[in-house]
LOLUMDREN-863684 format. One line per field, with one value per atom (N, C-alpha, C): x negated, y negated, z; chain; atom name; residue in one letter. Coordinates in Angstrom, 1 decimal, always signed. Each point is the difference from the previous one (the first is absolute). Layout:
N
east <- (X; ...) $
north <- (Y; ...) $
up <- (Z; ...) $
c <- (A; ...) $
a <- (CA; ...) $
r <- (a; ...) $
end
This chain:
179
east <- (-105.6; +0.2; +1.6; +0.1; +2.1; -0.2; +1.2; +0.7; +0.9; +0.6; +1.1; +1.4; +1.0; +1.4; -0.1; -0.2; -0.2; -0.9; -0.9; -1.1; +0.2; +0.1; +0.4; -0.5; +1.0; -0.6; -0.7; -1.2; -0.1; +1.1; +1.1; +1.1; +0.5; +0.3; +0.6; -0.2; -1.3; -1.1; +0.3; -0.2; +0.4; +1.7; +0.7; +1.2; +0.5; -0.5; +0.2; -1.4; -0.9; -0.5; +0.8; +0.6; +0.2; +1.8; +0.5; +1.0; -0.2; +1.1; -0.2; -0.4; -0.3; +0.3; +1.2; +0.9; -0.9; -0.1; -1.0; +0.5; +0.6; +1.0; -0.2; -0.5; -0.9; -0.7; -0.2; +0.1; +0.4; -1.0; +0.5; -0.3; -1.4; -0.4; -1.2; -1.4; +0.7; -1.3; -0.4; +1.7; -0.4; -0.9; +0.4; -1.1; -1.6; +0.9; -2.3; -0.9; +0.5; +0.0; -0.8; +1.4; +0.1; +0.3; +0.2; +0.7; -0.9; -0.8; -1.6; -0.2; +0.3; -0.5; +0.9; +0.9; +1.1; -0.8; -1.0; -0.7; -0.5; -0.3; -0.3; +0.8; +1.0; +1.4; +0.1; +0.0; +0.4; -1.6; -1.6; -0.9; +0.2; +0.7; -0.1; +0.9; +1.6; +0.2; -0.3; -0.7; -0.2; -1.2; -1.1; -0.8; +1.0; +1.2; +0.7; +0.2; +0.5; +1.4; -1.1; -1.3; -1.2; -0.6; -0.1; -0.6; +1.2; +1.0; +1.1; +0.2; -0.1; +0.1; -0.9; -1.3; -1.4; +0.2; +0.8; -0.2; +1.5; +0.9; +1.3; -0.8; -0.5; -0.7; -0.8; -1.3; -0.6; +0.2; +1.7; +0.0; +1.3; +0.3; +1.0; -1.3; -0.8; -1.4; -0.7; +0.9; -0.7; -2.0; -0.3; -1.1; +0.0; -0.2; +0.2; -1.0; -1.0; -1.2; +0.2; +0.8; -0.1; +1.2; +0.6; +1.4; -0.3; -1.7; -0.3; -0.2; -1.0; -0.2; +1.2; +1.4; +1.2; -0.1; -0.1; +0.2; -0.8; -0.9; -1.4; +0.7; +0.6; +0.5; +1.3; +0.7; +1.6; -0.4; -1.0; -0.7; -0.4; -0.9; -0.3; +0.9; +1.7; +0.8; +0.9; +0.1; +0.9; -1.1; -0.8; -0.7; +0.0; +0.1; +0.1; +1.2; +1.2; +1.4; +0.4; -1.1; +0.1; -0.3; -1.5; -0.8; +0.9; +0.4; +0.5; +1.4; +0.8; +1.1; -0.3; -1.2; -0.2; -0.6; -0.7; -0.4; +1.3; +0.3; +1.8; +0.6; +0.3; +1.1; -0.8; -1.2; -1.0; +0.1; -0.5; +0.5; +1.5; +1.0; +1.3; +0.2; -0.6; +0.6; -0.7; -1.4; -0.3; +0.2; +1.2; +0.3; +1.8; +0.1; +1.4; +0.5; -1.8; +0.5; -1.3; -0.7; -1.7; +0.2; -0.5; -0.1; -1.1; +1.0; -0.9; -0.9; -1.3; -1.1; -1.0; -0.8; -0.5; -1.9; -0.1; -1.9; -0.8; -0.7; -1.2; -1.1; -0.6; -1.3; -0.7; -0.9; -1.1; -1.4; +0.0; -0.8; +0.5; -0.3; +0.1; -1.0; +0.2; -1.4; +0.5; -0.5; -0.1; -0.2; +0.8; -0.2; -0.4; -0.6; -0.6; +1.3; +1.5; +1.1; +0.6; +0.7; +0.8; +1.3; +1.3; +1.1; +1.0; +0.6; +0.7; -1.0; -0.7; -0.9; -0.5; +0.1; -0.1; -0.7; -1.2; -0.8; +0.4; -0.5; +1.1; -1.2; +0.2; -0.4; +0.5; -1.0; +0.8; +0.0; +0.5; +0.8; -0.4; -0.4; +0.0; +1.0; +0.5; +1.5; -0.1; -0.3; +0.3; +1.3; +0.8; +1.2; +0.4; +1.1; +0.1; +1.5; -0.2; +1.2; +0.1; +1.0; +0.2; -1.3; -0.8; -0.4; -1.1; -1.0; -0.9; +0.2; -2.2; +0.1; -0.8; +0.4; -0.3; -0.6; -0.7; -0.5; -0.4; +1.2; +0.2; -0.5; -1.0; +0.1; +0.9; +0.5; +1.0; -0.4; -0.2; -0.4; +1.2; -0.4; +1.2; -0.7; +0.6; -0.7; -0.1; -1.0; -0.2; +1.3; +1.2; +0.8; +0.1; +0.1; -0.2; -0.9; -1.2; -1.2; -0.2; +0.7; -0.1; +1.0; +0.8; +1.1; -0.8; -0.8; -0.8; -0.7; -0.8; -1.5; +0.6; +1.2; +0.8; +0.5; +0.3; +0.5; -1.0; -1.2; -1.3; -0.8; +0.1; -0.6; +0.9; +1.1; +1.2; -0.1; -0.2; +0.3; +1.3; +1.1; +1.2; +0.2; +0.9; +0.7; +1.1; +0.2; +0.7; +0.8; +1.2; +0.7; -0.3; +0.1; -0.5; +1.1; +0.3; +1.2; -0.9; +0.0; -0.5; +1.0; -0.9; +1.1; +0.2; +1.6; +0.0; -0.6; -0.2; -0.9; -1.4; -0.6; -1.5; -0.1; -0.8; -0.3; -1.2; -0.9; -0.9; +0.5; +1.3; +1.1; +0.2; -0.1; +0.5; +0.4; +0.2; +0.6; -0.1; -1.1; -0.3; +1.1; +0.8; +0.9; -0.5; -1.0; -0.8; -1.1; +0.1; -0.5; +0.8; +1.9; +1.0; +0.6; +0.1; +0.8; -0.7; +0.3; -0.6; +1.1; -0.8; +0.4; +0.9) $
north <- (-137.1; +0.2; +0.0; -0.7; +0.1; +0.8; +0.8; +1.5; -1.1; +0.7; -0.2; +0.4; +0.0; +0.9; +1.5; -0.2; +1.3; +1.2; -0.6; +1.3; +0.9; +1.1; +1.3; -0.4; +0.7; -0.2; +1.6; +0.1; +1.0; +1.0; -0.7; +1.1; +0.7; -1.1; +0.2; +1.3; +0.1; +1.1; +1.1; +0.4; +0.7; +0.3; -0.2; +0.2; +0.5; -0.6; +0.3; +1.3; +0.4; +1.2; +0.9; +0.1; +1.3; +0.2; -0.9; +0.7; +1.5; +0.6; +1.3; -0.3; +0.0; +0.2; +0.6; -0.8; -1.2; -0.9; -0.9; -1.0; -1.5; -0.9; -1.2; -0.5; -0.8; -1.3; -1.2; -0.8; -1.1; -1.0; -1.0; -1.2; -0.2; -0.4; -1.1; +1.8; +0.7; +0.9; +0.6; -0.1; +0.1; -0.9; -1.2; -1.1; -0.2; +0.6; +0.2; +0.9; +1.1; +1.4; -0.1; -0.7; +0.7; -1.3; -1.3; -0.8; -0.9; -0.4; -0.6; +0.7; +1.2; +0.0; +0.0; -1.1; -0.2; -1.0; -0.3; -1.4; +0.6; +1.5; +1.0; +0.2; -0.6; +0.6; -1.2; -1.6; -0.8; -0.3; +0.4; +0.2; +0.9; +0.8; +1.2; -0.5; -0.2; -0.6; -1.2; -0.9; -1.1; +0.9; +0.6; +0.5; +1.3; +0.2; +0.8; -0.8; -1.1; -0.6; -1.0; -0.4; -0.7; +1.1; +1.3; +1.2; +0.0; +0.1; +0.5; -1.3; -1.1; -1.1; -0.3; +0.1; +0.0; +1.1; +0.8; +1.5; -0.7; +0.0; -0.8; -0.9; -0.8; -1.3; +0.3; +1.0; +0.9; +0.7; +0.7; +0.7; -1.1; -0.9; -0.7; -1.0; -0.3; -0.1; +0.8; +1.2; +1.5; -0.1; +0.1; +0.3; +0.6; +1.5; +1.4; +0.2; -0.9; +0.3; -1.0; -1.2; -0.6; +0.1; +0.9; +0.5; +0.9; +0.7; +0.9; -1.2; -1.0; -1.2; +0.0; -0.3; -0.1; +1.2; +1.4; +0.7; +0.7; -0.4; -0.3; -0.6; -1.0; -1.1; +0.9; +0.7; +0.8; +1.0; +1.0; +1.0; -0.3; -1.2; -0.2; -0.4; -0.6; -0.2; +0.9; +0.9; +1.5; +0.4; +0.4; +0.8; -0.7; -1.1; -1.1; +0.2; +0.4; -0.3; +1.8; +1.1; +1.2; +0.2; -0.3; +0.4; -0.9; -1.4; -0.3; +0.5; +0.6; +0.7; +1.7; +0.2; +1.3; -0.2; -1.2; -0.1; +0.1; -1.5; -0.1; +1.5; +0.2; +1.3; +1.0; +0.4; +0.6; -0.2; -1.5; -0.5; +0.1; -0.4; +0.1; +1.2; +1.2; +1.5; +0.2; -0.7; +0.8; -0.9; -1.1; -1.0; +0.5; +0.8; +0.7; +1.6; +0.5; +1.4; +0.7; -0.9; +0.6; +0.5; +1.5; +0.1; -0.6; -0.3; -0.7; +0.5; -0.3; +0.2; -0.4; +0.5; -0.9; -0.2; -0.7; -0.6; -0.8; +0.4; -0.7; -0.6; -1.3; -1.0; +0.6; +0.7; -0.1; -0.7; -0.2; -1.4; -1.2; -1.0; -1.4; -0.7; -0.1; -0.2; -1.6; -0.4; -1.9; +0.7; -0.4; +0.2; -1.7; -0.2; -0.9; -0.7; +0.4; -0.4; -0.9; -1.1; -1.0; -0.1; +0.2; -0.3; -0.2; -1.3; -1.0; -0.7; -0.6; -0.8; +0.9; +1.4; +0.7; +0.6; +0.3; +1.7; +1.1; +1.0; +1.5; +0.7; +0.9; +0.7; +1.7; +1.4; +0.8; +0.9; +0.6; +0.5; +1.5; +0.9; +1.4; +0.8; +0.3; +0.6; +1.8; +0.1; +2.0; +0.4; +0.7; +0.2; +1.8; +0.4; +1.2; +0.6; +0.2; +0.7; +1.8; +0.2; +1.4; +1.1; -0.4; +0.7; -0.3; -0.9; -0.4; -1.0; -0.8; -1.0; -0.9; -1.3; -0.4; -1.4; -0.2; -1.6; -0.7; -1.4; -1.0; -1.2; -0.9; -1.5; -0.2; -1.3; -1.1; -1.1; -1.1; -0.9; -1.2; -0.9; -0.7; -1.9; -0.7; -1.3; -0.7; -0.7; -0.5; +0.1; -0.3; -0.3; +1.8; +0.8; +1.4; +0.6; -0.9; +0.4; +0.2; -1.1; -0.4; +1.3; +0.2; +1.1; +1.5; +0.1; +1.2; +0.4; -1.4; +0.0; +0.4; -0.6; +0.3; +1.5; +0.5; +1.1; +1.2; -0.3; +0.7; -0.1; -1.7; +0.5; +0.4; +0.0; +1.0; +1.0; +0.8; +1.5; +0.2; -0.5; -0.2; +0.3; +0.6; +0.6; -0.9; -0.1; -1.4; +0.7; -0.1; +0.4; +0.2; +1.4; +0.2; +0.5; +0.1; +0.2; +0.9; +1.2; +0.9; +0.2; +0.8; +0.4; +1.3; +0.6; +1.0; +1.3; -0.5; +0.6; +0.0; -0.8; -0.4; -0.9; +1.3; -1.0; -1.1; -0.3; -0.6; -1.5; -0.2; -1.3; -0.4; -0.8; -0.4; -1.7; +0.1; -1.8; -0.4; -0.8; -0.4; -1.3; +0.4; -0.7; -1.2; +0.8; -0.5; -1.3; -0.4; -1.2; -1.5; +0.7; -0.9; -0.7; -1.2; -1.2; -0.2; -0.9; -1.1; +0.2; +0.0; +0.2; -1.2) $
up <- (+99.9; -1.4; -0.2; -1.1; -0.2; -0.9; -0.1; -0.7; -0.4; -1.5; -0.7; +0.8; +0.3; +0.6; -0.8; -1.0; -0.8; +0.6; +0.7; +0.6; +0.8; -0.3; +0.7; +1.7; +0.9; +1.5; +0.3; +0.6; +0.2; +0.7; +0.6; +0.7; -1.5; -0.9; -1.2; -0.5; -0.4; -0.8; +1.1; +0.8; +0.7; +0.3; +0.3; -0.6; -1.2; -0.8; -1.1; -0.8; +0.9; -0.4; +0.4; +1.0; +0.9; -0.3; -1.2; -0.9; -0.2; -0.7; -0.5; -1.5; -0.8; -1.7; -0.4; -0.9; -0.6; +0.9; +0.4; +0.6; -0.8; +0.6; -0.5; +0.4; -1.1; -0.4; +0.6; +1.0; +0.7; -1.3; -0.6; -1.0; +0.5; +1.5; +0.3; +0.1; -0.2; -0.1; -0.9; -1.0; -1.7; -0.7; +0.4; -0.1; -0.1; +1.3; +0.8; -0.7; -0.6; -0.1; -1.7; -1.0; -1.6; -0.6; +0.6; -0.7; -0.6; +0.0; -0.3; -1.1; -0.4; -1.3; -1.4; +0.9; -1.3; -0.6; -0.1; -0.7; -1.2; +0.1; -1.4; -0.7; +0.3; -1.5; -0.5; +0.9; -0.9; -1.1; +0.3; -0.8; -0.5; +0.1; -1.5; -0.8; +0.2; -0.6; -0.8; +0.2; -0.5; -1.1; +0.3; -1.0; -1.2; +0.5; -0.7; -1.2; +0.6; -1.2; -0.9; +0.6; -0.7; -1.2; +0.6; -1.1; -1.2; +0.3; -0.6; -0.9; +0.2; -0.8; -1.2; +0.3; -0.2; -1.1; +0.2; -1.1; -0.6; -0.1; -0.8; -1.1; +0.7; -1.1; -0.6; +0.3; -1.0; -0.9; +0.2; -0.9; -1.0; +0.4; -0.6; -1.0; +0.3; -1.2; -0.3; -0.3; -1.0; +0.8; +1.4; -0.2; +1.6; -0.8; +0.9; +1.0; -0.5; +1.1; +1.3; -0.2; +0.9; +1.1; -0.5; +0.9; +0.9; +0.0; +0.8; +1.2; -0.7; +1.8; +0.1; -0.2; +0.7; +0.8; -0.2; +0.3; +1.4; +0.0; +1.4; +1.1; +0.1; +1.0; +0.5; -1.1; +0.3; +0.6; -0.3; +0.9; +1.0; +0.3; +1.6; +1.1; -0.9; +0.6; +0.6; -1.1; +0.2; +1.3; -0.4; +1.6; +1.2; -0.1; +1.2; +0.9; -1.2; +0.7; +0.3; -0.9; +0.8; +1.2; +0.0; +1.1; +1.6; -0.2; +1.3; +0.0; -1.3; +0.5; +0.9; -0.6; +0.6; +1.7; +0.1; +1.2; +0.8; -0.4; +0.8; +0.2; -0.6; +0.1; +1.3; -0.3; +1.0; +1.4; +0.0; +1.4; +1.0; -1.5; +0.6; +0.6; -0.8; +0.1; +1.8; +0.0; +1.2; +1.3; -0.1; +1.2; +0.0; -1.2; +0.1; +0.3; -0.1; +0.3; +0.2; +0.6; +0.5; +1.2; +0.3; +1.3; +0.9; +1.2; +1.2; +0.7; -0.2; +0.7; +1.0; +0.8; +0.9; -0.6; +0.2; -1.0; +1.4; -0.3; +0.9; -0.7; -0.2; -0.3; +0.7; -1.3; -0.1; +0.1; -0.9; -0.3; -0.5; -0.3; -0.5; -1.4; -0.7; -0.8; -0.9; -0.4; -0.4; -1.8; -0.5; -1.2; -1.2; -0.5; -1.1; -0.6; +0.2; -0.7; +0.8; -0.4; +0.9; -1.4; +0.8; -0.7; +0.7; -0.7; +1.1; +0.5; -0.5; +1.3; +1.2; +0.3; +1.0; -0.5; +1.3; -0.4; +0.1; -1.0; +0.5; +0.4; +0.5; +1.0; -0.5; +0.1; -0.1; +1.6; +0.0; +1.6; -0.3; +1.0; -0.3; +0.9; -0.5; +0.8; +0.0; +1.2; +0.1; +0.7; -0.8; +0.0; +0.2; +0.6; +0.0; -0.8; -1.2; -0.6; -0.4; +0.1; +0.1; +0.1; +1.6; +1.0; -0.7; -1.2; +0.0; -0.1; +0.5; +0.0; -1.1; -0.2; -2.0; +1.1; -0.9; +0.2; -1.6; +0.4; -1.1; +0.2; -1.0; -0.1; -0.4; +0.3; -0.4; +0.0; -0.3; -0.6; +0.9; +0.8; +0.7; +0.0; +0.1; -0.2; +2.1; +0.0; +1.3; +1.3; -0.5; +0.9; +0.5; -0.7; +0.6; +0.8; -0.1; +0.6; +1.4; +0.4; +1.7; +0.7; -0.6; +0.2; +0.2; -1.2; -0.5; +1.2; +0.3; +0.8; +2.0; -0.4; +1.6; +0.1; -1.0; +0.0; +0.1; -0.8; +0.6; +0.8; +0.8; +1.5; +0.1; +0.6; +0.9; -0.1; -1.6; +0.0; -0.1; -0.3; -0.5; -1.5; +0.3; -1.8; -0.3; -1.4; -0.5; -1.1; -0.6; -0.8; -1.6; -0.6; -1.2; -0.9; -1.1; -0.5; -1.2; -0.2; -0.7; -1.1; -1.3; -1.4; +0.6; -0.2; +0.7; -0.9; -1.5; -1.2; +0.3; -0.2; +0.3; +1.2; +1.3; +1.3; -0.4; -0.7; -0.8; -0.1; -0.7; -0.1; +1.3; +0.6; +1.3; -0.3; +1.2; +0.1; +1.5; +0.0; +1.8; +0.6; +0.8; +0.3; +1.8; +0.1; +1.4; -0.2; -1.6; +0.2; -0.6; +0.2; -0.2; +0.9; +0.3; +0.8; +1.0; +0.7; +0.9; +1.4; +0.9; +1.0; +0.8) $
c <- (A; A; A; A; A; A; A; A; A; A; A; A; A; A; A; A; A; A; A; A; A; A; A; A; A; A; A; A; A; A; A; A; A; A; A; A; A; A; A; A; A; A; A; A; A; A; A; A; A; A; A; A; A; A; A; A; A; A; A; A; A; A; A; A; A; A; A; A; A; A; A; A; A; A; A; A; A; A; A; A; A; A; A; A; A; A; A; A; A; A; A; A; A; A; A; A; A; A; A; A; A; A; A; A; A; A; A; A; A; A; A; A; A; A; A; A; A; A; A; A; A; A; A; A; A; A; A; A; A; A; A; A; A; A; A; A; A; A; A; A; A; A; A; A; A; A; A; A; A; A; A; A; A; A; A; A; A; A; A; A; A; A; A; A; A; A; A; A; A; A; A; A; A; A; A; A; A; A; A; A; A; A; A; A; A; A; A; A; A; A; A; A; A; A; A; A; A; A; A; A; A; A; A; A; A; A; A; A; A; A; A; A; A; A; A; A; A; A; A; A; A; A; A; A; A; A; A; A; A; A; A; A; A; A; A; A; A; A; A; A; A; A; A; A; A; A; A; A; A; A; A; A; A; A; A; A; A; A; A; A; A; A; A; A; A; A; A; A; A; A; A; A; A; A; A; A; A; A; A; A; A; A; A; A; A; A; A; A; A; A; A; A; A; A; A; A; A; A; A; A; A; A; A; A; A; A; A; A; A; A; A; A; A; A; A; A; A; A; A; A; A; A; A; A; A; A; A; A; A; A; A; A; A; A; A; A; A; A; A; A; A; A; A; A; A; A; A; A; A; A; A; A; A; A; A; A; A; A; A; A; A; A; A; A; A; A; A; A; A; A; A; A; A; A; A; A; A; A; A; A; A; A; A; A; A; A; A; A; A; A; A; A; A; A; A; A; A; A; A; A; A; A; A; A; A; A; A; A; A; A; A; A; A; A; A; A; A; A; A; A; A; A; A; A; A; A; A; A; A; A; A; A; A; A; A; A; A; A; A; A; A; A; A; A; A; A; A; A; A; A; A; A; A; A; A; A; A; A; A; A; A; A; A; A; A; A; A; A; A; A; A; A; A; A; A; A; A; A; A; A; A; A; A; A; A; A; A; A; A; A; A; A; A; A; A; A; A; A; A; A; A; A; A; A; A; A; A; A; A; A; A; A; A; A; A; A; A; A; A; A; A; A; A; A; A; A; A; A; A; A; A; A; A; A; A; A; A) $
a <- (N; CA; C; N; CA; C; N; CA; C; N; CA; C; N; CA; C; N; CA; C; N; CA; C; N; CA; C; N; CA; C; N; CA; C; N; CA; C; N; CA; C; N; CA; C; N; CA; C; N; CA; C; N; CA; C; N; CA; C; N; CA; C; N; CA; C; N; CA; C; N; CA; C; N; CA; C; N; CA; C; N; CA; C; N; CA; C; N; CA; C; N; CA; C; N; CA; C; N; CA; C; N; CA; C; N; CA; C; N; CA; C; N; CA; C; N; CA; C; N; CA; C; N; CA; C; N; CA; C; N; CA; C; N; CA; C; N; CA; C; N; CA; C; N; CA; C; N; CA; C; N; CA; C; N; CA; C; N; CA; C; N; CA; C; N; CA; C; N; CA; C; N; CA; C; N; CA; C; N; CA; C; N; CA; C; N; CA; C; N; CA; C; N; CA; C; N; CA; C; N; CA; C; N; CA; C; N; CA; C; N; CA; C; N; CA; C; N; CA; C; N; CA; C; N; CA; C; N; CA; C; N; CA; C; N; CA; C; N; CA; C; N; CA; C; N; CA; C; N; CA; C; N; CA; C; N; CA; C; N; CA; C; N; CA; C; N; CA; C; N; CA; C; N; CA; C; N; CA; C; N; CA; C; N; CA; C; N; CA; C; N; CA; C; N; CA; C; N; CA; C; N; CA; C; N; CA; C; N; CA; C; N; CA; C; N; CA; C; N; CA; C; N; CA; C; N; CA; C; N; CA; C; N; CA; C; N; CA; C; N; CA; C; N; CA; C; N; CA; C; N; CA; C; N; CA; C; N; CA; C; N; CA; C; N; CA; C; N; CA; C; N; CA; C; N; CA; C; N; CA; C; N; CA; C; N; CA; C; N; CA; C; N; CA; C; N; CA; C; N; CA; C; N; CA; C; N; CA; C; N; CA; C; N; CA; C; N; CA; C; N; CA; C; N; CA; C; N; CA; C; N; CA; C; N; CA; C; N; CA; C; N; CA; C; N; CA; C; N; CA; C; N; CA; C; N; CA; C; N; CA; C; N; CA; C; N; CA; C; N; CA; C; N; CA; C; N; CA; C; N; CA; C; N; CA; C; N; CA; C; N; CA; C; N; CA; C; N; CA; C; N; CA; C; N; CA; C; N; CA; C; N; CA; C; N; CA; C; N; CA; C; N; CA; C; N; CA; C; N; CA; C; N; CA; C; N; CA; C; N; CA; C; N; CA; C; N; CA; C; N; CA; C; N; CA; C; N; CA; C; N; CA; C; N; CA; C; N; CA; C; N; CA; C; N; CA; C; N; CA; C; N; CA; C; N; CA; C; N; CA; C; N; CA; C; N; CA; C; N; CA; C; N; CA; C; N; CA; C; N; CA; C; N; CA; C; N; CA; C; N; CA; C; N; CA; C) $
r <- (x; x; x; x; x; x; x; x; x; x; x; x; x; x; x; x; x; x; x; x; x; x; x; x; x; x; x; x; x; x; x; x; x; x; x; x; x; x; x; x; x; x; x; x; x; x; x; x; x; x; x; x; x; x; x; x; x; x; x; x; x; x; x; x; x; x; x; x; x; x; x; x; x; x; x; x; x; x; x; x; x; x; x; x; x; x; x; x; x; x; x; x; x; x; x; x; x; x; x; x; x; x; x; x; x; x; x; x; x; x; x; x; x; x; x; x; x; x; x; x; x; x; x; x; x; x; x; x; x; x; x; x; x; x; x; x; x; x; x; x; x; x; x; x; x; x; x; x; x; x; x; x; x; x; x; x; x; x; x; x; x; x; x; x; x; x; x; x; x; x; x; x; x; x; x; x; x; x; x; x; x; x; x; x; x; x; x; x; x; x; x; x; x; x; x; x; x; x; x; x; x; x; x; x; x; x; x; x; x; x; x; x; x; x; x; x; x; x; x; x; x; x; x; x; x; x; x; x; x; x; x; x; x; x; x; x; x; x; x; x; x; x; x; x; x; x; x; x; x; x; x; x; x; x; x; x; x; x; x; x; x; x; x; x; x; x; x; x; x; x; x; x; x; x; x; x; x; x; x; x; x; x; x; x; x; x; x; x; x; x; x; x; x; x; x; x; x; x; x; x; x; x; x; x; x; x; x; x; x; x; x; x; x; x; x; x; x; x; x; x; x; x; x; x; x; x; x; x; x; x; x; x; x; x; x; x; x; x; x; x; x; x; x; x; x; x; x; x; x; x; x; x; x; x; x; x; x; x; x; x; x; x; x; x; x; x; x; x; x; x; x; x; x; x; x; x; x; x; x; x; x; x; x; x; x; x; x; x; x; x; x; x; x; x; x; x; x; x; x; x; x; x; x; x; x; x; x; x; x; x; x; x; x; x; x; x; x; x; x; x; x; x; x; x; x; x; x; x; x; x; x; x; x; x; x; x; x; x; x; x; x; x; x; x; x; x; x; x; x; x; x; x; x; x; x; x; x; x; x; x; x; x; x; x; x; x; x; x; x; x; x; x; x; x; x; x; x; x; x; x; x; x; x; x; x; x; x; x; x; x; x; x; x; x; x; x; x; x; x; x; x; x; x; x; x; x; x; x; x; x; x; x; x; x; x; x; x; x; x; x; x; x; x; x; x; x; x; x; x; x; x; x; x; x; x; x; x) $
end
């Protein structure tokens, strides 16, 4: 299979977990990580500035009811460009200042969803933060799988990046880069 240059090496991810916080960022794992869902701001925007026009021309033809449809398309856009600013920022926070943890695969389970052309898959990860233990799905697409599936036959722990607020928030770092 060819990788982009951009794809994190598994040394990389590792390295780069076992920073202190904050940690820096290395580009190809911000990438990998948060950067994909920059496709939600240029759709929200575009449904912004469509609502917001849509309502201008309504009301610039005195007809108040039809500036609310303008106003439908601006709303689904405004939330569009919240919700992936709030994702973003989430992720950033916990690949810049999540404490490092160790997780172990669970189980593996096939989920009904393909995005990217890829199947996702969710992963069950039990993890041990401040002297208890939490078990999280995550939701990861095929190329993580083979990783997942190796790391639970092994019985090997793989890198988790916890909110140091809510151990619940995690960020599985053990199904990033190619060896």
């Amino acid at each position: 299979m060819i990788f982009l240059d951009n794809t994190p090496r598994v040394e990389e991810v590792r390295r780069f977990a076992e920073q202190p916080p904050p940690r820096t960022i290395p580009r190809n794992i911000w990438l990998e990580v948060v950067a994909g869902s920059g496709f939600f701001y240029i759709w929200g925007a575009i449904f912004l500035l469509a609502g917001i026009l849509l309502a201008v021309i309504a009301l610039a033809n005195k007809k108040g009811t039809i500036s609310l449809v303008g106003a439908l398309p601006a709303g689904i856009g405004f939330m569009a460009i919240f919700f992936t600013w709030l994702y973003r920022s989430r992720r950033w926070r916990l690949l810049r200042e999540g404490r490092l943890c160790q997780a172990w695969v669970r189980d593996i389970r096939e989920t009904p969803f393909v995005a990217n052309n890829q199947r996702c898959y969710r992963v069950t990860l039990q993890y041990e933060c401040d002297g208890q233990m939490h078990c999280k799905d995550v939701t990861v697409v095929e190329m993580a799988v083979s990783r997942a599936q190796e790391l639970r036959d092994r019985q090997e722990s793989s890198a988790l990046l916890v909110d140091r607020d809510n151990p619940q928030k995690v960020l599985w770092l053990g199904g990033l880069g190619v060896e």
